[in-house]
C-alpha positions in Angstrom: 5.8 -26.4 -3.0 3.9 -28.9 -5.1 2.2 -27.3 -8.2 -1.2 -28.3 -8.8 -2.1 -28.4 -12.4 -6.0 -26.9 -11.4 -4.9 -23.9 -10.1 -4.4 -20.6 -12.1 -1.6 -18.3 -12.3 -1.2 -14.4 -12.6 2.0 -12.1 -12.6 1.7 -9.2 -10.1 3.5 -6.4 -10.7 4.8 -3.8 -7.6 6.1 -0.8 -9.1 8.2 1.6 -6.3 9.8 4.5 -6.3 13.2 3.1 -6.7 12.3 -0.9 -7.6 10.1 -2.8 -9.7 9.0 -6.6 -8.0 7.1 -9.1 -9.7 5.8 -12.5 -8.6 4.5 -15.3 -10.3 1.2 -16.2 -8.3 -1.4 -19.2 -7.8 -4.5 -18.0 -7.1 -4.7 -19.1 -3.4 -1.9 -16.7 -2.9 1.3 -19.2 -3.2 4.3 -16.9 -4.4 5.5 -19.6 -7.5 8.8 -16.8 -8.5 9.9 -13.2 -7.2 12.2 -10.7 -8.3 12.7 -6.8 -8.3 14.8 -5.0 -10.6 16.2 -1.0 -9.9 14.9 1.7 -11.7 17.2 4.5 -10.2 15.8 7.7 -8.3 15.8 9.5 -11.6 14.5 7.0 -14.3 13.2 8.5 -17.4 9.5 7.1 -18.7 11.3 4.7 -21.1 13.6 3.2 -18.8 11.2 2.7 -15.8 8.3 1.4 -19.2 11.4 -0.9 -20.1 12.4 -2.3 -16.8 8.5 -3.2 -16.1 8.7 -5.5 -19.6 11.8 -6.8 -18.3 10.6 -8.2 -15.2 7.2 -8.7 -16.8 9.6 -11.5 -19.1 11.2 -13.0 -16.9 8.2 -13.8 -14.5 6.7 -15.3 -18.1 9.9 -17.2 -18.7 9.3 -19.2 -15.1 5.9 -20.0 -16.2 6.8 -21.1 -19.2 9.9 -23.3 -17.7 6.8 -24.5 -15.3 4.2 -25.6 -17.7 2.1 -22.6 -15.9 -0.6 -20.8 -17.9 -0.8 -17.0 -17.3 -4.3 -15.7 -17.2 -3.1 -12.3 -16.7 -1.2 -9.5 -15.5 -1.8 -7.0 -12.7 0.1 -3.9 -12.2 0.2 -1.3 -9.0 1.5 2.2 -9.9 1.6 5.1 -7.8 -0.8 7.9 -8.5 -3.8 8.1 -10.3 -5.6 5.1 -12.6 -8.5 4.8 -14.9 -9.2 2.3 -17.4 -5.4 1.4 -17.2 -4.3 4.6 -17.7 -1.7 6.4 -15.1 -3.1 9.9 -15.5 -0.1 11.7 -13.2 0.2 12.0 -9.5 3.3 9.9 -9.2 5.3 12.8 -8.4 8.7 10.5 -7.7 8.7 9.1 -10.9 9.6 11.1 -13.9 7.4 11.3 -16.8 5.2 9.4 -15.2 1.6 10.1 -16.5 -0.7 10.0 -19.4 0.3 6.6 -20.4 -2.3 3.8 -21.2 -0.2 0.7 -19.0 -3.0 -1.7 -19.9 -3.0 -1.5 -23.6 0.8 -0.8 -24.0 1.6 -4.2 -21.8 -1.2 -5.8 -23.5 0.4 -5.4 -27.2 3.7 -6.7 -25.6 2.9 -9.8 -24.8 -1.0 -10.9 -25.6 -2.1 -11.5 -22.1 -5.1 -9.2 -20.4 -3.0 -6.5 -18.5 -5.0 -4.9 -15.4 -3.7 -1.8 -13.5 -4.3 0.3 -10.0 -3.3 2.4 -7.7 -0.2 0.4 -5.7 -1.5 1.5 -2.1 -5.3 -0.3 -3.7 -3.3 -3.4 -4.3 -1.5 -3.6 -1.4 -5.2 -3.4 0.6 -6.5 -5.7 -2.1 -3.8 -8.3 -1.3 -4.3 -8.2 2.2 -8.4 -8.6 1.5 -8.0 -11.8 -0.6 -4.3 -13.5 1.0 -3.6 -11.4 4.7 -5.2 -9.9 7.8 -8.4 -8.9 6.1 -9.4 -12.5 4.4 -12.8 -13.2 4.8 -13.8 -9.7 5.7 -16.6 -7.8 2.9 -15.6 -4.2 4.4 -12.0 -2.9 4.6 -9.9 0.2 5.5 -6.3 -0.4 4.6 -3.1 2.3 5.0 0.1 1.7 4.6 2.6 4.1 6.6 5.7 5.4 4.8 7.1 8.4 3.6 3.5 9.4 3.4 0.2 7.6 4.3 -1.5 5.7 1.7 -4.6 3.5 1.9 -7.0 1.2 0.2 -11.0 0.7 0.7 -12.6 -2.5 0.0 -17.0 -1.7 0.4 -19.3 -5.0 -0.1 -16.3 -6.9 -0.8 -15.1 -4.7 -4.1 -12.2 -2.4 -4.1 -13.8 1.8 -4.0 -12.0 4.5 -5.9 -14.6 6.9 -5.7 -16.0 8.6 -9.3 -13.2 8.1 -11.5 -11.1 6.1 -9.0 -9.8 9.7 -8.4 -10.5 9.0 -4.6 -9.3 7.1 -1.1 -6.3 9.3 -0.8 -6.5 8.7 3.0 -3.2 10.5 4.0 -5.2 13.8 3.0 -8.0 13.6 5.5 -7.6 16.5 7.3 -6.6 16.9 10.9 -5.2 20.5 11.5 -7.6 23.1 9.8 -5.2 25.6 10.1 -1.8 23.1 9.6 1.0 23.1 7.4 0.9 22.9 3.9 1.3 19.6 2.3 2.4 18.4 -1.1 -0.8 17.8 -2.3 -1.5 21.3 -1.8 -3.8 21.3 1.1 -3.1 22.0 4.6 -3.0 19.9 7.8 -3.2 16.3 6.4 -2.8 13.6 8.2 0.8 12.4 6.7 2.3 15.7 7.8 1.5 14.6 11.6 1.6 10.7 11.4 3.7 8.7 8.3 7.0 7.9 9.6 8.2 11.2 7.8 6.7 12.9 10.2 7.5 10.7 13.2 11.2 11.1 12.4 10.8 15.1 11.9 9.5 15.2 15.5 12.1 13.0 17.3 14.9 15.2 15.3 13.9 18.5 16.7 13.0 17.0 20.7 16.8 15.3 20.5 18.8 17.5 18.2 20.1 14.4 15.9 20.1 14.9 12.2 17.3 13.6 10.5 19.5 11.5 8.0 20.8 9.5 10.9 17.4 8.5 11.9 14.7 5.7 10.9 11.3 4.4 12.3 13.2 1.6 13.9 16.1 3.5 15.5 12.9 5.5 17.1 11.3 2.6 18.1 14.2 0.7 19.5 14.5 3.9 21.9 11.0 3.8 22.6 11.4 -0.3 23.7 14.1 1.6 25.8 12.2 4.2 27.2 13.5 7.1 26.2 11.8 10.1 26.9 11.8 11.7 23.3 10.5 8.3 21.4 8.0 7.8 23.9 6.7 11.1 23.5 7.1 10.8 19.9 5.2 7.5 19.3 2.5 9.0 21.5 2.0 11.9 19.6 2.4 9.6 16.0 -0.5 6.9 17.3 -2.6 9.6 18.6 -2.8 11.5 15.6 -2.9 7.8 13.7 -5.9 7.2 16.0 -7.7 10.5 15.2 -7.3 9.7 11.3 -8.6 5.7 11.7 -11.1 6.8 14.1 -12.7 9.6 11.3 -12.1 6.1 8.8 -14.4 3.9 11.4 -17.3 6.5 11.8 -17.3 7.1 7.4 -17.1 3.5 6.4 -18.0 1.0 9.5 -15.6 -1.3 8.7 -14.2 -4.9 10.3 -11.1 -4.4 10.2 -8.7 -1.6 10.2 -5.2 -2.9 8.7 -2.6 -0.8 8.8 0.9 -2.0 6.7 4.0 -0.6 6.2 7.5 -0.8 7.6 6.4 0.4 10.6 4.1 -1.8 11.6 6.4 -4.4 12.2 6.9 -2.9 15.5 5.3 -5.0 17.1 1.6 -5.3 18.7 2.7 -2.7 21.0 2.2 -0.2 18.4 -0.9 -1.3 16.8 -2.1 -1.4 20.6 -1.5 2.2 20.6 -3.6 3.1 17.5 -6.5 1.0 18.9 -6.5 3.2 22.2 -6.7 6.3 20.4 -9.1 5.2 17.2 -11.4 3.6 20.0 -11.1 6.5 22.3 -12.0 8.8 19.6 -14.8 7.0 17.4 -18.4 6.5 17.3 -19.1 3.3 19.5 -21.8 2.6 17.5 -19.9 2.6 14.3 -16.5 0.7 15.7 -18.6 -1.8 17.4 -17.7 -4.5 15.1 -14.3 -3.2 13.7 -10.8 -4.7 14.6 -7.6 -2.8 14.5 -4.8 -5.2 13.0 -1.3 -4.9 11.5 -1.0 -6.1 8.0 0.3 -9.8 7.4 1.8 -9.9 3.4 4.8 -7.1 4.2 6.6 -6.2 0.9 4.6 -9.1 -1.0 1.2 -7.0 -0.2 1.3 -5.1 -3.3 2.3 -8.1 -6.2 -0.2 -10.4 -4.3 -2.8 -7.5 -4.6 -1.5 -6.9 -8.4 -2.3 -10.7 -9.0 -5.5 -10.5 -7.5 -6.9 -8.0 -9.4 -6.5 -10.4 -12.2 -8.0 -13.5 -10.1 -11.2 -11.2 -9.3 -11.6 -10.1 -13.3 -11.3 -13.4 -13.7 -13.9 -15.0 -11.4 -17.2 -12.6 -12.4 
């Protein structure tokens, strides 16, 4: 890849559950250096504050080696974020709140340090470098463990007051439903993240859940086995239900929906599209598209990156 000396460069910063990635990044979306480091399942504050500088270094250390200047940095955390401070909700990580990221990365190394929600930056790569590019208005989820999501409006990232907001996994689509973690009942992760599609398939065939993944269910559903076909049915449907409350709130062009799961195939985004469009307001899905997402794990240090490249450009 040739390195033109007009273009700037940001770090983007994707921290996980269990890794931290980084990428060195031009700001058309070419991926100049990548790397992820382990944190561990249990990482204190320190260590996972420590491993982040780390990474953070050597990203700057390629630049450097490159004649590249940084402009900035752009960090995705789970939980909650405002004005660069992770407030809590990062339940996986230990330790993990009141912090001010921004200020604390800032002192470290002297370059502008931005920070998000991840599941914002993985919609907010996908809006400036994947499936949603040229769009203004943007619904983004990812399906995991959970369900998270992004919304771009007028072409800006929404948070609602406080960025407290967007926590699309939560909509509600069982009144009366189980309880969730985040304390409500009947949320739409409990009936359609790939937790729950691998909960259902486990109690129709009787195989232990630690034996199964989203792909093992899918390659029986490319199969046709009874139990995965029944099971993706019952996932997309509910999926559809939850995009198809999404499309009648917010209008948008495109639906994207990421995740490891989504690399199905079109198949399954097919399946989400029946549903949302059976289920929707024609009049507000008339100009929305349902389409799987393009970056895959890049989504959220491209997003990190371009959080800096938007600052940036106002």
């Amino acid at each position: 890849m040739s390195i033109k000396e007009d273009l700037k460069y940001a770090i983007g910063v994707d921290l996980g559950g269990t890794f931290v990635k980084a990428a060195l990044v031009s700001d058309v979306g070419d991926i100049v250096f990548t790397n992820k480091l382990p944190i561990g399942s249990q990482a204190s504050k320190d260590t996972i504050l420590n491993t982040i500088e780390k990474i953070i270094q050597m990203a700057i250390d390629e630049a450097n080696t490159s004649e590249l200047d940084i402009i900035g940095i752009g960090l995705g955390t789970p939980g909650i974020v405002q004005d660069g401070v992770i407030l809590g909700g990062s339940e996986n990580l230990n330790g993990w709140e009141n912090i001010d990221l921004s200020t604390y990365y800032n002192q470290k190394f002297g370059i502008p340090v931005l920070v998000d929600n991840d599941a914002n930056l993985m919609g907010l790569g996908e809006f400036f470098y994947g499936a949603a590019k040229g769009c203004t208005d943007v619904v983004f989820l990812t399906i995991g463990t959970g369900i998270g999501g992004a919304i771009i409006a007028n072409g800006e990232l929404y948070g609602g007051y406080g960025n407290r907001g967007t926590e699309l996994g939560h909509i509600v689509v069982e009144h009366n439903g189980p309880e969730c973690n985040c304390g409500g009942k009947g949320c739409l992760e409990l009936y359609s993240s790939t937790t729950a599609l691998i909960k259902d398939y486990s109690e129709r065939s009787g195989k232990d859940v630690k034996d199964l993944d989203g792909h093992y269910i899918i390659k029986k559903f490319n199969e046709n086995e009874e139990n995965a076909i029944k099971c993706l049915q019952e996932h997309t449907d509910y999926l559809g239900h939850g995009v198809a409350s999404f499309i009648n709130t917010f209008a948008p062009q495109k639906v994207v929906i990421g995740g490891g799961i989504s690399d199905a195939g079109q198949f399954y985004i097919d399946m989400i599209s029946k549903s949302a469009f059976t289920y929707m307001m024609p009049s507000c899905g008339s100009n929305t598209e349902i389409v799987g997402a393009k970056l895959g794990n890049n989504a959220g240090s491209l997003g990190a990156a371009a959080l800096i490249f938007k600052a940036y450009n106002k």
